[in-house]
Backbone as ProteinMPNN parsed JSONL, in Angstrom:
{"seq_chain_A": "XXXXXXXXXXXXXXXXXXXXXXXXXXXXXXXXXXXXXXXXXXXXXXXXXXXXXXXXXXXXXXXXXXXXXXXXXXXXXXXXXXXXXXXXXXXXXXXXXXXXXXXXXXXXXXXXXXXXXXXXXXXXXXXXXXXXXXXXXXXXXXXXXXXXXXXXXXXXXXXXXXXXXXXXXXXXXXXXXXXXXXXXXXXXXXXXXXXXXXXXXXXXXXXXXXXX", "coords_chain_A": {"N_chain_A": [[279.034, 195.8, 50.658], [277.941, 198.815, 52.711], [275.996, 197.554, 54.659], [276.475, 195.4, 55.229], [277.853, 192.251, 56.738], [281.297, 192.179, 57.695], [283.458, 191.089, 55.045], [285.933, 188.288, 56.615], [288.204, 186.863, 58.305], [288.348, 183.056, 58.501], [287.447, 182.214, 55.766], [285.922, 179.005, 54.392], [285.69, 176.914, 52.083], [283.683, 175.074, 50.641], [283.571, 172.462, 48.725], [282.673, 170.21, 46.715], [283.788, 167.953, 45.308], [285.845, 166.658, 47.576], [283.999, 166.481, 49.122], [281.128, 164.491, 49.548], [277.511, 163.557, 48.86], [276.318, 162.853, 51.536], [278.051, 164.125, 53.651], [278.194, 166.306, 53.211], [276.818, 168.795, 54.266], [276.978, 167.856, 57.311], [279.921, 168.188, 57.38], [280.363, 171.201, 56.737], [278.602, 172.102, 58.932], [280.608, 171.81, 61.013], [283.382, 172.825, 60.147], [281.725, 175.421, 60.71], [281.25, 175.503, 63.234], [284.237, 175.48, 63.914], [285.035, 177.773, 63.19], [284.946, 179.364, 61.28], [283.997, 182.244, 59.184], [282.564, 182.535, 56.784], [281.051, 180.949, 54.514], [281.457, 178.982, 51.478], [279.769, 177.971, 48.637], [280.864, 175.267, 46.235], [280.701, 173.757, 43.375], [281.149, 171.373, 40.722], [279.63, 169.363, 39.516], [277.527, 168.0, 39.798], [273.972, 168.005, 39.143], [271.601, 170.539, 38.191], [268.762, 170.659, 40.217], [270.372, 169.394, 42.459], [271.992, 171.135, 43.287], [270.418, 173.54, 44.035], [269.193, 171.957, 45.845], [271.05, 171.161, 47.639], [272.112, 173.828, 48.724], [270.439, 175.203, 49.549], [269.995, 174.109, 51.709], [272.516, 174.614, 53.162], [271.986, 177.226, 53.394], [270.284, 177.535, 55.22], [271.834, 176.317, 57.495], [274.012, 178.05, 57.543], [272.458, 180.719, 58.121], [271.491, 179.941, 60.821], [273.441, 179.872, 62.187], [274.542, 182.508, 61.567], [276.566, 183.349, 59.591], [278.022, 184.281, 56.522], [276.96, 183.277, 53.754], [278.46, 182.022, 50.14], [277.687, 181.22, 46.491], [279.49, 180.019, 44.317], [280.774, 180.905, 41.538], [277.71, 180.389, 40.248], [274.877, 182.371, 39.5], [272.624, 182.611, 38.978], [271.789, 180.16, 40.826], [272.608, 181.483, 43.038], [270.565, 183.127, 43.029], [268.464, 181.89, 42.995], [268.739, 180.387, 45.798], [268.67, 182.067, 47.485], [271.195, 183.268, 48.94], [273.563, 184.943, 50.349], [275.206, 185.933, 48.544], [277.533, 185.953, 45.311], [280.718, 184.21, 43.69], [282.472, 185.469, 41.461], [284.556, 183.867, 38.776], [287.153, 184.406, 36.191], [286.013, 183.642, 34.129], [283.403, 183.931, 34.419], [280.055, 184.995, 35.107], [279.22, 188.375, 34.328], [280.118, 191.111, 36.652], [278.519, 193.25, 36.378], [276.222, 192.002, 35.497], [275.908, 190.353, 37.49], [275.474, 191.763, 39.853], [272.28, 193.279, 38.556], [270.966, 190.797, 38.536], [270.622, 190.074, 41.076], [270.547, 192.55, 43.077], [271.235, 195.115, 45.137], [272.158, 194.245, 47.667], [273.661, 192.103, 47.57], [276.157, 189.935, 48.499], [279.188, 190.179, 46.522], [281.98, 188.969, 44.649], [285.203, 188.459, 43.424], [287.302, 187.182, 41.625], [290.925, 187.983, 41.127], [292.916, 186.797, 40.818], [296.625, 187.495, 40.281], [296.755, 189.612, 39.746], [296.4, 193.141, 40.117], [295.182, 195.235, 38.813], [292.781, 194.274, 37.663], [291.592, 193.675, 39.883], [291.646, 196.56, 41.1], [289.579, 197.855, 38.94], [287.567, 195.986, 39.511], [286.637, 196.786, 42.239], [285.426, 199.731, 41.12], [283.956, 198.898, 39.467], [282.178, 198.344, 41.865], [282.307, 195.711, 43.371], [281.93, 193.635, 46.752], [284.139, 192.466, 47.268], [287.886, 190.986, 47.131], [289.578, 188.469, 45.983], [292.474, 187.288, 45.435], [295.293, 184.755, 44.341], [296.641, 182.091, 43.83], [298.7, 181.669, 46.341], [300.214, 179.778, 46.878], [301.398, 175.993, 46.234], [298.696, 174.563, 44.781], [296.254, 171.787, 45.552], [293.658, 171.843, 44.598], [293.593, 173.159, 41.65], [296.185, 173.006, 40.887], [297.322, 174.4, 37.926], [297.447, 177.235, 38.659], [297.77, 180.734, 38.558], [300.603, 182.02, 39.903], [300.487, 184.25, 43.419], [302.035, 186.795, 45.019], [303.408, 188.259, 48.466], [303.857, 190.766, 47.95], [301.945, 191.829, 46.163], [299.877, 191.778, 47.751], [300.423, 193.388, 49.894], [300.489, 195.852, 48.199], [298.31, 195.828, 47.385], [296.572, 196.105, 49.64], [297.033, 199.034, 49.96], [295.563, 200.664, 47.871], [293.323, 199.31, 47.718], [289.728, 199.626, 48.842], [288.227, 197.519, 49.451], [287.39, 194.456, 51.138], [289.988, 191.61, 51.213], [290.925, 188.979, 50.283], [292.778, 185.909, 50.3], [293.57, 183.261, 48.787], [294.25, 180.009, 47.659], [296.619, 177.197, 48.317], [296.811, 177.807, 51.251], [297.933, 177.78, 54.566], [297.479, 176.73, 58.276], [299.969, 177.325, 58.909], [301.163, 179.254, 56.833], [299.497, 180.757, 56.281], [299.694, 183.116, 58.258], [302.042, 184.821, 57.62], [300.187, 186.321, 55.312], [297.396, 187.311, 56.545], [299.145, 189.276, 57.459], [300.719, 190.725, 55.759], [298.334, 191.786, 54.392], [295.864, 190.392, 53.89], [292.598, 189.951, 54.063], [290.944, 187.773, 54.64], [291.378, 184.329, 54.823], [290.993, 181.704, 52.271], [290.07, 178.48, 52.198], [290.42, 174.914, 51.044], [291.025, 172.323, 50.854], [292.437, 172.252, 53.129], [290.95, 172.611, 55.076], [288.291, 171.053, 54.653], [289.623, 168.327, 53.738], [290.319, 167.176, 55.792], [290.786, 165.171, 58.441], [289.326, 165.663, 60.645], [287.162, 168.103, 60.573], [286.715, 170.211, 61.994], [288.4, 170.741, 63.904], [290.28, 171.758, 62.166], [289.255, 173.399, 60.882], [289.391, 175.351, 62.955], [292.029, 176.005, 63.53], [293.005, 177.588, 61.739], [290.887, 179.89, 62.316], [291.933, 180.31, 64.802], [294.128, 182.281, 64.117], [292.929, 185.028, 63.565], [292.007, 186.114, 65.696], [292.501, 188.86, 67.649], [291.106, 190.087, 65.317], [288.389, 189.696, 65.802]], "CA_chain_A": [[278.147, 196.936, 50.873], [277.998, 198.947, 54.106], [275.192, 197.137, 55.573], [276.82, 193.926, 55.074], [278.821, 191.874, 58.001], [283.085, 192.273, 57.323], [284.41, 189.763, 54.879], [287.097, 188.308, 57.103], [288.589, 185.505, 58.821], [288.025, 181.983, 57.665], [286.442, 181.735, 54.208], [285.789, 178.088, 54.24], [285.069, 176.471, 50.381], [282.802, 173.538, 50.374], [284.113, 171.764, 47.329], [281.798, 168.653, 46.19], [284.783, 166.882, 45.07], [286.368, 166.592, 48.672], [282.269, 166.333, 49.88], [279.79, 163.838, 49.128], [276.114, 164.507, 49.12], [275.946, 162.463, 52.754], [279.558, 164.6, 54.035], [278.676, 167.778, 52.394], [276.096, 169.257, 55.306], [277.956, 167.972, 58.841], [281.581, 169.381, 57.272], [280.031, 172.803, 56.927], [278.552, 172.31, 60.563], [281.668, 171.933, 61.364], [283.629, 174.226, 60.08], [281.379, 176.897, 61.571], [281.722, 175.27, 64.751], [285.707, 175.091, 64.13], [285.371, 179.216, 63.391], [284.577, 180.22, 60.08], [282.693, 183.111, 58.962], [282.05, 182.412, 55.289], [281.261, 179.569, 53.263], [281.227, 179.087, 49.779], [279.375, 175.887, 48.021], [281.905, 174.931, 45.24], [280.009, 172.238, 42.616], [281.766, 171.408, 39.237], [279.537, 168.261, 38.422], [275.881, 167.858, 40.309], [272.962, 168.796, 37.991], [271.002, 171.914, 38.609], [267.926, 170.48, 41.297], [270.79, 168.635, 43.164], [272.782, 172.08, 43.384], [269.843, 173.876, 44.12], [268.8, 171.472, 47.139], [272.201, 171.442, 48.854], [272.484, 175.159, 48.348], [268.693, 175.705, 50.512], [270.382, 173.434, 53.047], [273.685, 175.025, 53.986], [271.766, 178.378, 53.536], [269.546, 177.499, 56.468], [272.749, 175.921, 58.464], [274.513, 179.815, 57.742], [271.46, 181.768, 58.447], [271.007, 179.577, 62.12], [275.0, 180.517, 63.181], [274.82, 184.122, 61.81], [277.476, 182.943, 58.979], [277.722, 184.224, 55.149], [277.093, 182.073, 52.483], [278.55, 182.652, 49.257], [277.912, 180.581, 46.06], [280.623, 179.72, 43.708], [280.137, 180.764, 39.84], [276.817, 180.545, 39.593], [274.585, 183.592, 39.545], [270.892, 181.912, 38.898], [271.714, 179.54, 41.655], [273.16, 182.191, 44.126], [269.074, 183.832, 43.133], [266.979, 180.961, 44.026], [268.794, 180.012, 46.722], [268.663, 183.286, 48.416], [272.031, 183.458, 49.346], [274.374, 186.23, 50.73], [276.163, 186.856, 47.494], [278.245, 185.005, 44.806], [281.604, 184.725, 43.522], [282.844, 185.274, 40.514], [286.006, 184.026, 38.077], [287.302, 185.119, 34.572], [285.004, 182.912, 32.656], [281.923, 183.405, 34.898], [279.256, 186.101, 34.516], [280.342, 189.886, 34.284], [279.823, 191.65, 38.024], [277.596, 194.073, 35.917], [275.158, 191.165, 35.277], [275.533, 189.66, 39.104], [274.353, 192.858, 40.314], [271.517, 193.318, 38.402], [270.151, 189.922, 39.106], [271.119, 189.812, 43.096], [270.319, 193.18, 43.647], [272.216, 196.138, 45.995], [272.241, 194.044, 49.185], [274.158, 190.733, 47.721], [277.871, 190.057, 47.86], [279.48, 190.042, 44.643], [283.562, 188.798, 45.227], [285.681, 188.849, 41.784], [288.558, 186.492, 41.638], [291.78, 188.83, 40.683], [294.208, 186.179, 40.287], [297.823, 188.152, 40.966], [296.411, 191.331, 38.92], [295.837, 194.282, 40.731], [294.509, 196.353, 38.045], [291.232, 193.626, 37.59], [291.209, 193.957, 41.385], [291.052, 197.999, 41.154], [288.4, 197.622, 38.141], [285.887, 195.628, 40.276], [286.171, 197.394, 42.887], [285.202, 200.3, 40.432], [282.548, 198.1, 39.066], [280.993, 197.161, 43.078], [282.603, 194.238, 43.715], [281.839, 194.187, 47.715], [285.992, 191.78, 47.647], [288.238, 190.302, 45.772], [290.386, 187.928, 45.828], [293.894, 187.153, 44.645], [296.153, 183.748, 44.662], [297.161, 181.373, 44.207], [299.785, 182.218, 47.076], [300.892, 178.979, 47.44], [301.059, 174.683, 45.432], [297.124, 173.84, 45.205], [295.744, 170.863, 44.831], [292.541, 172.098, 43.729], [294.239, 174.478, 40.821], [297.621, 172.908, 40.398], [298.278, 175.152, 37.238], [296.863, 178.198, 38.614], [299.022, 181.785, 38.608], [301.007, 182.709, 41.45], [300.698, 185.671, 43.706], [302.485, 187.45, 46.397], [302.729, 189.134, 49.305], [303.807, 192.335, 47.531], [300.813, 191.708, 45.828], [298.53, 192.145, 49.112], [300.61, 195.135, 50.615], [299.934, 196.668, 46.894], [296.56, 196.26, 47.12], [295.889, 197.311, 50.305], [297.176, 200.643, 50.059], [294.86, 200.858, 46.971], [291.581, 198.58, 47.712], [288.817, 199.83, 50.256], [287.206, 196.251, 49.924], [288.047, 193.499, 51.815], [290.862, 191.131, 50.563], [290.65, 187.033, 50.044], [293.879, 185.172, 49.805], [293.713, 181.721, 48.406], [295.389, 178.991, 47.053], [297.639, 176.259, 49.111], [296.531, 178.019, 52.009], [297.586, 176.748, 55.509], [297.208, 177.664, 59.189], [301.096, 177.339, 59.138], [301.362, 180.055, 56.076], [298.663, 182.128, 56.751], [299.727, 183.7, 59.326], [302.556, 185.715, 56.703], [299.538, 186.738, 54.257], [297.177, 188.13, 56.961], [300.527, 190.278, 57.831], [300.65, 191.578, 54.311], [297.194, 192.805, 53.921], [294.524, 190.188, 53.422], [291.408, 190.063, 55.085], [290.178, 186.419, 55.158], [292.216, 183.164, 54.143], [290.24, 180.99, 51.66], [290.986, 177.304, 52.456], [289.184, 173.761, 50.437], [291.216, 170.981, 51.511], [293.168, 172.273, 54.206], [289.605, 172.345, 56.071], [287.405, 169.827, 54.294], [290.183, 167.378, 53.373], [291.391, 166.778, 57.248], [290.723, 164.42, 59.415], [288.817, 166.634, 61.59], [287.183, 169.511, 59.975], [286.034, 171.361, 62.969], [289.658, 171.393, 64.25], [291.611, 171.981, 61.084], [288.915, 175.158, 60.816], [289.984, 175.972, 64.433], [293.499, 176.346, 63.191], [292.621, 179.022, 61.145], [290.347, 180.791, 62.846], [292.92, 181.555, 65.682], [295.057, 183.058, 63.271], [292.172, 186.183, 62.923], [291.686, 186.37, 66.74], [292.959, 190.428, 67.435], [290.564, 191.107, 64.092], [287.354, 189.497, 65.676]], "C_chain_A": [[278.213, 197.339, 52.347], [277.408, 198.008, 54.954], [275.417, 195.695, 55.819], [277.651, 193.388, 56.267], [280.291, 191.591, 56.628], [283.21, 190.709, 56.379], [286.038, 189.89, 55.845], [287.505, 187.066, 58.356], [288.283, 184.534, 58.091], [287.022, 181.846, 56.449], [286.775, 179.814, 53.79], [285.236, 177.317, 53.006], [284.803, 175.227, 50.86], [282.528, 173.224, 49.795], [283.58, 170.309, 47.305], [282.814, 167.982, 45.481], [285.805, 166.375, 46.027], [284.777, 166.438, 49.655], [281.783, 165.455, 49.289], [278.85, 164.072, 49.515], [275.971, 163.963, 51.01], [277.187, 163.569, 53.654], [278.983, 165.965, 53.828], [278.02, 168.896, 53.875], [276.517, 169.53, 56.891], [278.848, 168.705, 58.552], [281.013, 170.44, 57.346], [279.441, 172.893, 58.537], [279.906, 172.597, 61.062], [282.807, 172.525, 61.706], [283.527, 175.25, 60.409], [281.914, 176.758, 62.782], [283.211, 175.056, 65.16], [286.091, 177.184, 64.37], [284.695, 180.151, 62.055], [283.758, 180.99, 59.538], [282.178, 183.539, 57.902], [282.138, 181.178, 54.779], [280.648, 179.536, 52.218], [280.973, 177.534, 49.652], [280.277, 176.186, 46.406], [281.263, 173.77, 44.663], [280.386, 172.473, 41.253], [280.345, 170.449, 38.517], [278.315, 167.623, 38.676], [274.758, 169.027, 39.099], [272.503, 170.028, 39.177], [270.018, 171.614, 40.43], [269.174, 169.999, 42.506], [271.636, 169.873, 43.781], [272.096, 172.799, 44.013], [269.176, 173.117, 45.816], [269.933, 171.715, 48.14], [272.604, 173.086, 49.004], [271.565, 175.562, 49.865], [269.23, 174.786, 51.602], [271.394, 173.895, 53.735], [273.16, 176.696, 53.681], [271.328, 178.72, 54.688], [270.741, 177.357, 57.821], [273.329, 177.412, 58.519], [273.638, 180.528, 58.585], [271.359, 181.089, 60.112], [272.291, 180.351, 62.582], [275.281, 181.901, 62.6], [276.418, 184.169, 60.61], [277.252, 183.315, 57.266], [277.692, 183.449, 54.199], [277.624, 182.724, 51.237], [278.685, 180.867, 47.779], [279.454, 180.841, 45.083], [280.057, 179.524, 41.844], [278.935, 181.282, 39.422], [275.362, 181.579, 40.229], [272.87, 183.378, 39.934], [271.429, 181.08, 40.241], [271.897, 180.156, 42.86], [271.415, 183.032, 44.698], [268.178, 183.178, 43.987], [267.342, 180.502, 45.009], [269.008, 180.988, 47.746], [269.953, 183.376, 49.067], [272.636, 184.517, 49.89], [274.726, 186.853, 49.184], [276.906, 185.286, 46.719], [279.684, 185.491, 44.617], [281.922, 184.121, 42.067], [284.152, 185.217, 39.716], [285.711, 184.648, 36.666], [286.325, 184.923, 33.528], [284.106, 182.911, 33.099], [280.896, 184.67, 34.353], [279.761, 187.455, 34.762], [279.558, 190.257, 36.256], [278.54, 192.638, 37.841], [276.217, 193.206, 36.24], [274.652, 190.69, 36.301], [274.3, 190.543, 39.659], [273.214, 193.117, 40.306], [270.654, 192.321, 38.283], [269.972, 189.46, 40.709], [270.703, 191.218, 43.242], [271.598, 194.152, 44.63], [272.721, 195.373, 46.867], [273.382, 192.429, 48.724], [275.806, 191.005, 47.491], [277.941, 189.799, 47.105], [281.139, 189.872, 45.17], [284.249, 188.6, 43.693], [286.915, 188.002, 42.407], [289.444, 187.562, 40.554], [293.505, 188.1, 40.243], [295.419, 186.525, 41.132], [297.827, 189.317, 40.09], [295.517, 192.666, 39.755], [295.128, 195.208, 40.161], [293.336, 195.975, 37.756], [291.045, 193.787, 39.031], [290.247, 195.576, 40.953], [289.536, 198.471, 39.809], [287.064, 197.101, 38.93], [285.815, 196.254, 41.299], [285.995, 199.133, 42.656], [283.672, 199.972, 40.24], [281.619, 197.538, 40.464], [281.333, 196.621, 43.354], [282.738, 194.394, 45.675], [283.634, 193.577, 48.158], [286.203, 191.224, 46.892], [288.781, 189.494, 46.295], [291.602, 186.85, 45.14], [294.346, 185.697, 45.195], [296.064, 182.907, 43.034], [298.621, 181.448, 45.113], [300.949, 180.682, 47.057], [300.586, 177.165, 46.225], [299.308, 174.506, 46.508], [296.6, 172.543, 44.729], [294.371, 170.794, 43.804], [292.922, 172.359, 42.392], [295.69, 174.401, 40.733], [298.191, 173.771, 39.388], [297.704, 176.773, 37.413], [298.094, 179.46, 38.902], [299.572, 181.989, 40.178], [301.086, 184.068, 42.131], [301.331, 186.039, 44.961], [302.719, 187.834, 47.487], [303.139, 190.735, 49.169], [302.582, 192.44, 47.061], [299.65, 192.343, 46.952], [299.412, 193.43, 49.304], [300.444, 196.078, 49.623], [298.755, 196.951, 47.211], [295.9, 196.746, 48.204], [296.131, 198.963, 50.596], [296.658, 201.119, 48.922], [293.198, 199.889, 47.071], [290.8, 199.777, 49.077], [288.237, 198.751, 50.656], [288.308, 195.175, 50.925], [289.152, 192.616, 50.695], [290.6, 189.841, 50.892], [292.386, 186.834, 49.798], [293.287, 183.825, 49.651], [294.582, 180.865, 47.353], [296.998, 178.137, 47.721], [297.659, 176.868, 50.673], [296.99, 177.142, 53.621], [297.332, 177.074, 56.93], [298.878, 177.849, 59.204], [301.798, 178.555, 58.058], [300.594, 180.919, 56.312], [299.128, 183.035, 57.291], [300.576, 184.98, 58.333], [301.111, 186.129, 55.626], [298.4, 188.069, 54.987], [298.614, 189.584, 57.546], [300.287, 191.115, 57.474], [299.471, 191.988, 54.11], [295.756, 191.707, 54.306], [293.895, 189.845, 55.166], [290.79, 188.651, 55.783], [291.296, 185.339, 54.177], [290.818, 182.23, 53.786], [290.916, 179.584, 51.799], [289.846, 176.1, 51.991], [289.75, 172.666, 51.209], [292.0, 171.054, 52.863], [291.725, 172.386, 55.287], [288.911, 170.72, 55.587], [287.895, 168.923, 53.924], [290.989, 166.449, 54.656], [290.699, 165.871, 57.743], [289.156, 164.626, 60.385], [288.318, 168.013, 61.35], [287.194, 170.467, 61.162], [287.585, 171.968, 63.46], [290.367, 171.969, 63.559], [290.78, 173.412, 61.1], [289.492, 176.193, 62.346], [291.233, 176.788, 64.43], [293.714, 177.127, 62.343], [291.851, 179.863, 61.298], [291.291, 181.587, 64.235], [293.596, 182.606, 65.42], [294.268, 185.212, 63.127], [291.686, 186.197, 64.815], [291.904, 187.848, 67.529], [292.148, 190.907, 66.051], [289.095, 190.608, 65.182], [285.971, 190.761, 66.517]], "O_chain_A": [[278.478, 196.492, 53.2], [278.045, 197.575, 55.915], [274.689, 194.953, 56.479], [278.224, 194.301, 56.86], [280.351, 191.153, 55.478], [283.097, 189.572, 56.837], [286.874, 190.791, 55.905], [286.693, 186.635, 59.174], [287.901, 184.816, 56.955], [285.903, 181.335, 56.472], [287.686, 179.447, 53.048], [284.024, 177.129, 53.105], [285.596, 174.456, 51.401], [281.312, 173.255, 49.607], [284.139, 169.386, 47.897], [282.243, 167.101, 44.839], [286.688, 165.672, 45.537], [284.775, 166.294, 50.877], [282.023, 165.577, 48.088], [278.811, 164.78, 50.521], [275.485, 164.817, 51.752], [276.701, 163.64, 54.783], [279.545, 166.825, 54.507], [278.799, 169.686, 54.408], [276.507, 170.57, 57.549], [278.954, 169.798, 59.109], [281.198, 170.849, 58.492], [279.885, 173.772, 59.276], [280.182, 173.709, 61.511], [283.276, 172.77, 62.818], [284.421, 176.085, 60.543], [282.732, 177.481, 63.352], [283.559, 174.63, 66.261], [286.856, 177.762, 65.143], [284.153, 181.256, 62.006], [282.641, 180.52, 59.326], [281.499, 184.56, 57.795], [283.146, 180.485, 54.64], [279.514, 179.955, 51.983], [281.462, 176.5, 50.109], [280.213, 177.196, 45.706], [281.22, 172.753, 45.356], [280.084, 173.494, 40.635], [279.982, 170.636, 37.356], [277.944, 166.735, 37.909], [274.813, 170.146, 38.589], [272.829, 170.305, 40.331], [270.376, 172.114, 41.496], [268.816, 170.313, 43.642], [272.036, 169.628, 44.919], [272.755, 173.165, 44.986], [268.784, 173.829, 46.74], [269.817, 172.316, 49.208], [273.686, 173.297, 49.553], [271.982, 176.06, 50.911], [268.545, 174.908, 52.617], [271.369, 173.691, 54.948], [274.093, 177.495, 53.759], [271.639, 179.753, 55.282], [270.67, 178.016, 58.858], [273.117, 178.018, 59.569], [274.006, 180.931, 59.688], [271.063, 182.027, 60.853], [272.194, 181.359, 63.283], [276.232, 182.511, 63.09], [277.285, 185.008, 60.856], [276.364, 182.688, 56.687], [278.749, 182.906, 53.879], [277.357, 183.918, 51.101], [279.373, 179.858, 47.938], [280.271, 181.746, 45.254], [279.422, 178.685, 41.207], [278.786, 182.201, 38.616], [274.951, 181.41, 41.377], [272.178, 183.837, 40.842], [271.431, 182.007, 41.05], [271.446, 179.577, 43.848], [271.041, 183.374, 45.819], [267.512, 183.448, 44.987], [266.401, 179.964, 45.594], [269.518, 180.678, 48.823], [269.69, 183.692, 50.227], [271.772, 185.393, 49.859], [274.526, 188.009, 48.809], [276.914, 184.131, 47.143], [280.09, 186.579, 45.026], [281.777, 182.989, 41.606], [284.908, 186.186, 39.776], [284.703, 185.137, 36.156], [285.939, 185.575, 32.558], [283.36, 182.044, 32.643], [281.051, 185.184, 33.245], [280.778, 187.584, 35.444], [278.659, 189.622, 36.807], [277.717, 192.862, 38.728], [275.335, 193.577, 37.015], [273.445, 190.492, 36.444], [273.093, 190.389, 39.845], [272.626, 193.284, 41.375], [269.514, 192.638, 37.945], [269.243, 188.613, 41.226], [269.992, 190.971, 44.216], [272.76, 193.753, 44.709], [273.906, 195.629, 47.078], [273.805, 191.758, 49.665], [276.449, 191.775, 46.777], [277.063, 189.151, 46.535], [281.526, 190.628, 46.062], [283.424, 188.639, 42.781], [287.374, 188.195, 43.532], [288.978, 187.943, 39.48], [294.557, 188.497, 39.743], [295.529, 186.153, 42.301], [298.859, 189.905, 39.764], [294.316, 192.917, 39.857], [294.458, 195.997, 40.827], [292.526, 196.873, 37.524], [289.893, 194.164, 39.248], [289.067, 195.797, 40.677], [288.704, 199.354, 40.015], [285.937, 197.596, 38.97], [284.627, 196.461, 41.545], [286.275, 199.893, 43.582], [282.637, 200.501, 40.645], [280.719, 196.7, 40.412], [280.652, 196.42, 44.359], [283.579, 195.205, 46.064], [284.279, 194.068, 49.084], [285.455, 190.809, 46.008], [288.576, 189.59, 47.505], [291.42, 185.831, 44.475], [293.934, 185.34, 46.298], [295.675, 183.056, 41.875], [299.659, 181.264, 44.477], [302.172, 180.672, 47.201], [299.612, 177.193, 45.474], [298.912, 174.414, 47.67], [296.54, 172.295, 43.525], [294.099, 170.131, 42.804], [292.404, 171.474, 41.712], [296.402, 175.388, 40.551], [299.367, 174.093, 39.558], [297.54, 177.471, 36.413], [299.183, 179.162, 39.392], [298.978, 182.071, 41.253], [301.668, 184.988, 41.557], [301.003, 185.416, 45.97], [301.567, 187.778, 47.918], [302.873, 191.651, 49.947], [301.95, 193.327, 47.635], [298.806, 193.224, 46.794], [299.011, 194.487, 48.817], [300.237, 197.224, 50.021], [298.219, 198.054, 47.313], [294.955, 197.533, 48.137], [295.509, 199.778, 51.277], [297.188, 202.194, 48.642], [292.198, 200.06, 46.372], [291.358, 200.473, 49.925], [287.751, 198.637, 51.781], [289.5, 195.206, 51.234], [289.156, 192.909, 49.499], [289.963, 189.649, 51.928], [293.066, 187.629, 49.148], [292.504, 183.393, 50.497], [295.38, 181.201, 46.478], [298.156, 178.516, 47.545], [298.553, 176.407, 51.382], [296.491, 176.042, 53.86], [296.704, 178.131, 56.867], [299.072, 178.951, 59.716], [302.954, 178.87, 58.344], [301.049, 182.026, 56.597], [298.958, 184.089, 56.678], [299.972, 186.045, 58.205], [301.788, 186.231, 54.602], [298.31, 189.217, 54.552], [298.42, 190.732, 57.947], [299.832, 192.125, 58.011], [299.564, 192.944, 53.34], [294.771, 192.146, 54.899], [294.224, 189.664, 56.338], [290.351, 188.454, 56.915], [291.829, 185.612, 53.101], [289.879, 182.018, 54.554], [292.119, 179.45, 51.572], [288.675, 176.158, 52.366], [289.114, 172.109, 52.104], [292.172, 170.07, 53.582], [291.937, 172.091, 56.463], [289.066, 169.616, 56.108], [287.05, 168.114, 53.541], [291.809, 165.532, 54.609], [289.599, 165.859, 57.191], [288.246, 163.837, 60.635], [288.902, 168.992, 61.814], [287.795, 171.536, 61.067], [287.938, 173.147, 63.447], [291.181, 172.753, 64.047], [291.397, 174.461, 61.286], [289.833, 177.364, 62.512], [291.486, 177.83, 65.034], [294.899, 177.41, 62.172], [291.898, 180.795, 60.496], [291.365, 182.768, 64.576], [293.74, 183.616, 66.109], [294.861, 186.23, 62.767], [290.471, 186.394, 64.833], [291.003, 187.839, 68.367], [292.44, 192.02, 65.614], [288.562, 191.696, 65.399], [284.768, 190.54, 66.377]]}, "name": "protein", "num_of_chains": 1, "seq": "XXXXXXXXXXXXXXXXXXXXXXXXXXXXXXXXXXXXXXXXXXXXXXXXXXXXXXXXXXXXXXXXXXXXXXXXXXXXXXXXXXXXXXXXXXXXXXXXXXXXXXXXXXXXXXXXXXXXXXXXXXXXXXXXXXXXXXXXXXXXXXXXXXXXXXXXXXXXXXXXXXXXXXXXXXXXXXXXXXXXXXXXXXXXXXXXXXXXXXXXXXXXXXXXXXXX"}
C-alpha cells in the first residue's frame, strides 16, 4: 500500500525448525542488527498460544528497530498479533479473505512460484508483493519449482509491486537476481543457519546498499 515502508532488501525468515523457542528471539535481534528490513516468523509445528506468544515478542523487537514483520501462512495469527501483514502460499487462505480480515493498511505478499500470470493476478487482487523462486537448491523446499532470472526481468516490466526472490538464496548469488529485477532477497538458513547470524545478515544487506 502507499503508506507502507518499501518491501526491499533483506527479507529475513525466522524458521522454528533452524530456531528454538530459547534461539528464536536473539537471531531476529540479530539479523536486524546484521541489516534486515523484514522478518517473517515461519512455524510448521508449535501449537496456537506458543505461536501466538513468540509472534507478540518479535513484533515488539520489529516495532523498537522500525522493521516489518510479516507472518507466514497464517491469517488469524498475523490478526492477534498485530502484525505488519502476512504471507501467503497456494494452499493458504485466498488474498480476498487476508484482506478482509487485516484490513487496507496490512501487507498481504502471495507466493508466485515461477508463474507470472498468479503474480499479475494478485497484484490485480492487492497483493502489496510477491514473490517467486525457488531460484536456486533449498534446503528448506528441496522439491520446490524452479525460477529464473528471465522470470524477474519479465515481471518487472509488468509488476508495480515489489518483488521477493527466494529459494537457495546466497550473498554470493544474490547479487545476479537483484540485477534482474527483484526487490528483496528472502533468505532461512543462509541467515539463521550460520554461525553468526548478525554477520551472515550483514552479507546480504550490503548487497542492497545503492537501494537504501
Amino acid at each position: 500500500m502507499g503508506s507502507q515502508p518499501r518491501i526491499v532488501g533483506l527479507y529475513a525468515i525466522a524458521d522454528t525448525d533452524y530456531l528454538d523457542k530459547t534461539r528464536l528471539l536473539p537471531a531476529v535481534g540479530e539479523a536486524i542488527a546484521g541489516g534486515a528490513r523484514i522478518i517473517q516468523y515461519r512455524d510448521k509445528s508449535h501449537d496456537v498460544p506458543t505461536r501466538l506468544a513468540q509472534a507478540k515478542k518479535i513484533v515488539a523487537l520489529c516495532r523498537q528497530h522500525g522493521v516489518l514483520f510479516i507472518v507466514n501462512d497464517d491469517v488469524e495469527l498475523a490478526k492477534q498479533a498485530l502484525t505488519d501483514g502476512v504471507h501467503l502460499g497456494r494452499m493458504d487462505a485466498s488474498l480476498i479473505h487476508a484482506r478482509a480480515q487485516l484490513g487496507p493498511k496490512a501487507l498481504i505478499g502471495v507466493s508466485c512460484y515461477n508463474e507470472l500470470t498468479r503474480a499479475l493476478q494478485a497484484q490485480t487482487e492487492g497483493a502489496d508483493y510477491i514473490a517467486f523462486g525457488s531460484f536456486f537448491p533449498s534446503l528448506t523446499k528441496p522439491g520446490a519449482v524452479r525460477a529464473d532470472t528471465e522470470l524477474l526481468r519479465a515481471a518487472k516490466q509488468k509488476l508495480h509491486i515489489p518483488i521477493v526472490a527466494i529459494g537457495g538464496i546466497t550473498p554470493e548469488n544474490g547479487a545476479s537476481l537483484i540485477a534482474a529485477g527483484a526487490d528483496a532477497l528472502a533468505a532461512i538458513e543462509g541467515v539463521f543457519a550460520q554461525a553468526d547470524v548478525l554477520v551472515a545478515a550483514r552479507r546480504y544487506a550490503v548487497l542492497f546498499a545503492d537501494k537504501a
